[in-house]
Every structure is written in structure tokens, then in C-alpha cells.
C-alpha positions in Angstrom: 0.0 0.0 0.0 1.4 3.2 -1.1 0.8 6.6 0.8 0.7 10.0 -0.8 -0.1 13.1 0.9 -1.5 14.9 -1.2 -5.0 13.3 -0.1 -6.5 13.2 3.5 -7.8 10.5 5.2 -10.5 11.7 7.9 -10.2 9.4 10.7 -13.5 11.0 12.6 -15.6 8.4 14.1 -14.4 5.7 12.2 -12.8 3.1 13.6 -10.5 1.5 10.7 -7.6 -1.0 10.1 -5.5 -1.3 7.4 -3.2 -3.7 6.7 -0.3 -5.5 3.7 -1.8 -7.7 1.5 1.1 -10.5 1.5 1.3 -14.2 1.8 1.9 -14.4 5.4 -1.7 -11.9 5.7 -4.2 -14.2 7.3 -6.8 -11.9 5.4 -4.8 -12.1 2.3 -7.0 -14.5 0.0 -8.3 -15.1 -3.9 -11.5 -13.1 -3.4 -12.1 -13.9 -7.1 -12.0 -17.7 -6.4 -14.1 -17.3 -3.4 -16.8 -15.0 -4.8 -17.4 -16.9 -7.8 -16.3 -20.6 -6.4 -18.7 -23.0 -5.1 -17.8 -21.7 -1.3 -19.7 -18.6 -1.4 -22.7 -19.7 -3.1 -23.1 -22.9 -0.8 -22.7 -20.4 1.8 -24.9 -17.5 0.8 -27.7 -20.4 -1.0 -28.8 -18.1 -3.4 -32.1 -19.6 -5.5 -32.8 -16.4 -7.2 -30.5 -14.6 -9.6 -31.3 -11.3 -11.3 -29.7 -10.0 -14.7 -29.2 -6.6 -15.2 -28.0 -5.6 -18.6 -29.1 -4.0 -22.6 -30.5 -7.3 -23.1 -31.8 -8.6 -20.2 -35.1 -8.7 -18.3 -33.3 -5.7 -16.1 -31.8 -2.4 -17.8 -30.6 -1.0 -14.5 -29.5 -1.9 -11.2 -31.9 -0.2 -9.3 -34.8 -1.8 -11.2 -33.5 -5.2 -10.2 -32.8 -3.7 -6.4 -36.5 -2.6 -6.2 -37.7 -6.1 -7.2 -36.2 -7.7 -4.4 -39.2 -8.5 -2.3 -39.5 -6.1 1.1 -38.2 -7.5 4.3 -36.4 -9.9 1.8 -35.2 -13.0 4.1 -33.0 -15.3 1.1 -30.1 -14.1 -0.6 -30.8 -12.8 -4.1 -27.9 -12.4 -6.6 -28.2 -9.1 -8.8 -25.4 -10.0 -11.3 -24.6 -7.0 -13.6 -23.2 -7.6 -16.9 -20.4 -5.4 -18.0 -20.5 -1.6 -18.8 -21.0 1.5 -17.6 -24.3 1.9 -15.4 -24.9 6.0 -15.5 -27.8 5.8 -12.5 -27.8 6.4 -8.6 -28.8 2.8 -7.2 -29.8 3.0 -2.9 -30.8 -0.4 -1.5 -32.8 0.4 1.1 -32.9 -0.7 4.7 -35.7 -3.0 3.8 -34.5 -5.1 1.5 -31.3 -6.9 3.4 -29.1 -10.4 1.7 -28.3 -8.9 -1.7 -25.5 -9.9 -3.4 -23.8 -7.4 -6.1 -22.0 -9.4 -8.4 -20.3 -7.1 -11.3 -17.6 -8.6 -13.8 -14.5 -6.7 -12.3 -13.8 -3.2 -11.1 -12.2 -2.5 -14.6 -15.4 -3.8 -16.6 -18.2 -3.2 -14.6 -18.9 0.4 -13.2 -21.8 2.5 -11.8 -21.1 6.0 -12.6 -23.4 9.7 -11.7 -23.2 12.8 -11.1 -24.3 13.9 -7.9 -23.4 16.9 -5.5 -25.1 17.7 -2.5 -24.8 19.8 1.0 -25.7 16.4 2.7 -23.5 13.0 2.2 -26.6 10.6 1.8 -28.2 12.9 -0.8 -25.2 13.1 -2.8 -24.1 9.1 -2.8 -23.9 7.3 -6.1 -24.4 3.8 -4.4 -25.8 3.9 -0.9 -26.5 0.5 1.3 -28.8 0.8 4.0 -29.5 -2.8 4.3 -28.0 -5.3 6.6 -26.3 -8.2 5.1 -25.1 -7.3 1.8 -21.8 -8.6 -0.5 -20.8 -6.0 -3.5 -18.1 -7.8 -6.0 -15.9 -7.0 -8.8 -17.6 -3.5 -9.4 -16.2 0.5 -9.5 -18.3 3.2 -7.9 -17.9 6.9 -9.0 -19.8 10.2 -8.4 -18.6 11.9 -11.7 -19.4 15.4 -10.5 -18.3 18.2 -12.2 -14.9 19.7 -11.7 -15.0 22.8 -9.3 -18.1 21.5 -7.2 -15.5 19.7 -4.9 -13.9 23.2 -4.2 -17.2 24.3 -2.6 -16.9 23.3 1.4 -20.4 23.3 1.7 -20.4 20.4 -1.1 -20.4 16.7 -0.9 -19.8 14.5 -3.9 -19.9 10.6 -2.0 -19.3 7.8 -3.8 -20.5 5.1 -2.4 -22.3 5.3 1.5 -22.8 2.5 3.8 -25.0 2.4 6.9 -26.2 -1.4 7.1 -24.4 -3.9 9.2 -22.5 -6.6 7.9 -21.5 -5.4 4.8 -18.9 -6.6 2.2 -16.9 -5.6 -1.0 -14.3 -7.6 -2.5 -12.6 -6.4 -5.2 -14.1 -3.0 -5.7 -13.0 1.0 -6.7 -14.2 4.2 -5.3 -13.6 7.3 -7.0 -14.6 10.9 -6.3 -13.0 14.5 -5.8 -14.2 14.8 -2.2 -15.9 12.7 0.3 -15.7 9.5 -1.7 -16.6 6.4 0.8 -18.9 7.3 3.1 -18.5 4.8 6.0 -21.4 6.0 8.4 -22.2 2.9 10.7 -21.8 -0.5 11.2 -19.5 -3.6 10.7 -17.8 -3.7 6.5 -15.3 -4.9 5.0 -13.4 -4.1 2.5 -10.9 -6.4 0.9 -9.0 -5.8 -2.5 -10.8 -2.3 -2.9 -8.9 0.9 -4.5 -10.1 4.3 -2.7 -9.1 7.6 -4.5 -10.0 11.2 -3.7 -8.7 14.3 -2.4 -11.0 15.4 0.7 -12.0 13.5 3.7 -11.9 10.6 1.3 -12.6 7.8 4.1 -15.0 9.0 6.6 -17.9 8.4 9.0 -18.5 6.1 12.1 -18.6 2.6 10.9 -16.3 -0.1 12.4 -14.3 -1.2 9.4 -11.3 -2.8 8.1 -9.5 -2.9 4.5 -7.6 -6.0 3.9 -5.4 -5.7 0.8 -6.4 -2.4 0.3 -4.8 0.4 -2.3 -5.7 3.9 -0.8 -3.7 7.4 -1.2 -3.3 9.0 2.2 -2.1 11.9 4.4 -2.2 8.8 7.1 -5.5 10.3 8.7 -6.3 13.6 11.3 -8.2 13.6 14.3 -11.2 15.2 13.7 -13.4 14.0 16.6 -12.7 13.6 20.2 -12.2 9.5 19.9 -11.4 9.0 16.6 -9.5 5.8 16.2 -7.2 4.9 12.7 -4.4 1.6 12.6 -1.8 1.5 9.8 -0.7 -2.2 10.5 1.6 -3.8 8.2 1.8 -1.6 5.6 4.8 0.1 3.5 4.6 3.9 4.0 6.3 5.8 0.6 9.0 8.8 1.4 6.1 11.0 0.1 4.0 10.6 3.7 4.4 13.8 5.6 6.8 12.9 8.5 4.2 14.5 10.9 2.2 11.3 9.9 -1.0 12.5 11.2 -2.9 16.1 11.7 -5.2 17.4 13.9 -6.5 19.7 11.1 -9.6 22.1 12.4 -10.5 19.8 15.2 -9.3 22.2 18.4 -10.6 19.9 20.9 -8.4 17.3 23.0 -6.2 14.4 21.9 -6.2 13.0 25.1 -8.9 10.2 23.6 -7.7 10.4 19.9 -5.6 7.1 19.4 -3.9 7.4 15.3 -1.5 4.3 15.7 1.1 2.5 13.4 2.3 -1.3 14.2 5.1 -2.7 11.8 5.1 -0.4 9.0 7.6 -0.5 6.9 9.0 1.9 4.7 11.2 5.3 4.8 7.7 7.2 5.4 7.5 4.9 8.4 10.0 6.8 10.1 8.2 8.0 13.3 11.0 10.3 14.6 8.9 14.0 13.8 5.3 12.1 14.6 3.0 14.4 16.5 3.1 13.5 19.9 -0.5 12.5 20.3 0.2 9.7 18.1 0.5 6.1 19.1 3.2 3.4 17.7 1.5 0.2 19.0 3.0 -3.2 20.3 2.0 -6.4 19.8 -0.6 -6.6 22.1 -2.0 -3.1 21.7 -2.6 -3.8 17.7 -3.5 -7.7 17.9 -7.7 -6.4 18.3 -6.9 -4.6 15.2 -5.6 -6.8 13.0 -8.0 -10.0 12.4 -11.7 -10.3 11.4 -12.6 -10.5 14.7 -12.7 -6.9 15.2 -15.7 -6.6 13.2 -17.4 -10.1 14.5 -16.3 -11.1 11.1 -16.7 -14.9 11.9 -20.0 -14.5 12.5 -20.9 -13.7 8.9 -18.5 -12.8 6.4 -20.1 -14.8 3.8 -16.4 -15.8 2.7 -14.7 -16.3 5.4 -12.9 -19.6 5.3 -10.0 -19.4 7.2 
């Protein structure tokens, strides 16, 4: 994982942990051969399978979304053929155990332009549901250049608020305030996240196997906020402050921005801030397995 600082992370409420992808990884894993192998699908026992594509009974994802039956209690595969899908899709809170299946973050894309004061409003793809795996697709809120310059202005990505989300293998692109993780427990494995502002934000409880990100590390912008670089090679382009407490003025007697076993000459903690943690063993173990987000419990993948 390379970082860059010409991008900010906003480590608010989220609680987040990001680690290598590397052999010795225990999250480190085919998500290809799992998503589309016999595990998964003997796992999720999907009996329904919607098409969405030109030809096929569905000509847009949120067509296929809204014919999921409400309070929905069997997994339903919406498979989206590849393309680029110019709509806003939202699958609501009702409508939980939906599978995404695209053909690959470089084939299959949902693309829209949307800008908004408020982050919900302005989200490309938004999850609300519990229980929901996204594969193999790209996300992007293709606003406009210059509405990103606007403060007042949010141009999200991709939102998620259910519990017990997933996305393997996906891309999020926006100028500012690109993945919107408000609450609950998700995972992201194999993902790409660009943007510029306040690119990874919000209060869910969250870690990002294998994950490609640009980053100024993170800031403290809330009185607990909670960010872990485990792992993971830090560039020479990382500021050597690592971390910044940008307009936050309140205390960082609660904020806890740690690194464990980074590698890397922009690992090089010597001009940290001082309210910055480097973490031991111990301190990062909770950090660094699925079991910080109950993961066993129902990552729909999980095999290890």
C-alpha cells in the first residue's frame, strides 16, 4: 500500500484497520476464487439470480434492487453484466441479503453525477441494508470539476450504513468525500479508494484487507477517533508529521492514530505528532483479524 499526501484521510468516528496484503496476511485471500467458487454460493444459497444488462429482463440496477421483495429473508444475486451503469442505485434498509455481483472493477462500473450539502443525498451507491456482498464493481460520483472546491459540497461515492457489509474487489472514485462509511460492521478487501477530501470518513467499524488507498495517514477530527496502519509500507512522500489534527481544536487525550510494523522510509516515526501512538504487539493484535468486526459470524467468505 502506497501513501501520498496529497490526499486526506479523515479518521473522525471511524474506527478503521488497514493492513499488507502478502502471503503471510491471514486476510490475504483469492476473493475472485471465493466470490465466484462453489464456497460462497453454498454459503450465501442463493435460489434467485437477477440479470441486469441492454438485453436482459433488467436495464438497471436499481430496477433489479427494487424487485427484491420487502423484508427480503434469502439471498438474491443481482449480477450486472459489464458496462458502464450511468444511475444512482440506494438499496434500502428493507431489503437486506443482496449480493452485487459485477464482472471486475475494470469492466463493470456505476457512474453519476451527484453533489449535494448532505452525504446521503449526494451518494452514487448507498447500502442501507444489513447483510449485503458488493463484488468486482467500480463506484464513481462523476461530478463536475469545481463543485469539490465548494466546502459546503459533498460529492460521496459510495455510503454505507447497514451492518454486515462486504466488498471484494471493488474501486471508489470521487474529488471529495468518496466512501462514506457511516455505521456498522464492513469490510473491504481488495478495494482501491481515490480522492482528495475527507476521502474515508464516517462512524462505521471497518477494516480494509489488501487495500490500495492514497493518504495523508488520517487527522483527528473528533474527540475519539480511532485509525491503525498495521503492516503496511509507508512511501517517502508521507508527511513525516504522519498525522494532523487539522480544524479539530478539541483534546487528543482520547484520539488514538497508531502504526504497528510499518515499513517503509515514510514509516519513520522520529517527527510524529506526539498524540500519536506506535502500537506493540498486544496493543494492535484487536486490530488486525476479522474478529474486530465479528467477522466470523458472517463474512459470507470467510474460510480461514
Amino acid at each position: 500500500m502506497m501513501a501520498q499526501p496529497s490526499l486526506l484521510l479523515l479518521a473522525a468516528a471511524v474506527v478503521l484497520s488497514l493492513s499488507l496484503c502478502d502471503a503471510h496476511n491471514k486476510l490475504a485471500k483469492k476473493s475472485d476464487d471465493v466470490v465466484n467458487g462453489p464456497l460462497l454460493t453454498s454459503k450465501l444459497n442463493a435460489k434467485r439470480t437477477l440479470i441486469v444488462g441492454p438485453n436482459d429482463e433488467f436495464k438497471t440496477i436499481q430496477s433489479a434492487i427494487d424487485a427484491v421483495p420487502e423484508g427480503n429473508t434469502e439471498w438474491v444475486v443481482v449480477h450486472l453484466r459489464a458496462g458502464v451503469y450511468a444511475e444512482k442505485v440506494v438499496i434500502p434498509e428493507t431489503k437486506p441479503f443482496i449480493f452485487v455481483r459485477g464482472n471486475g472493477k475494470g469492466r463493470t462500473s456505476i457512474s453519476y453525477e451527484s453533489a449535494s450539502p448532505h452525504n446521503t443525498e449526494s451518494a452514487t451507491f448507498a447500502v442501507h441494508a444489513d447483510n449485503v456482498v458488493v463484488f468486482g464493481i467500480s463506484f464513481r460520483n462523476a461530478a463536475r470539476a469545481g463543485l469539490p472546491n465548494n466546502p459546503e459540497i459533498r460529492t460521496v461515492a459510495t455510503m454505507v450504513s447497514g451492518d454486515k457489509v462486504a466488498f471484494y474487489h471493488c474501486a471508489f472514485y470521487s474529488p471529495h468525500h468518496t466512501l462514506f462509511d457511516s455505521t456498522g460492521r464492513h469490510y473491504y478487501e481488495s478495494c482501491y479508494i481515490q480522492g482528495n477530501i475527507d476521502f474515508i470518513f464516517g462512524g462505521g467499524q471497518s477494516i480494509f484487507p489488501c487495500a490500495e488507498i492514497f493518504v495523508y495517514l488520517g487527522r483527528a477530527n473528533e474527540a475519539y477517533s480511532r485509525v491503525v496502519f498495521a503492516d503496511t509500507y509507508l512511501s517517502k512522500t508521507v508527511n513525516p508529521a504522519g498525522w494532523t489534527n487539522y480544524n479539530f481544536s478539541g483534546s487528543t487525550e482520547h484520539v488514538m492514530l497508531g502504526e504497528f510494523n510499518c515499513t517503509g522510509p515514510g514509516a519513520d516515526a522520529s517527527q510524529r505528532v506526539p498524540w500519536s501512538r506506535r502500537l506493540d504487539q498486544a496493543e494492535a493484535a484487536k486490530f488486525l483479524t476479522v474478529d474486530f468486526i465479528n467477522g466470523k459470524d458472517w463474512l459470507p467468505a470467510f474460510y480461514y
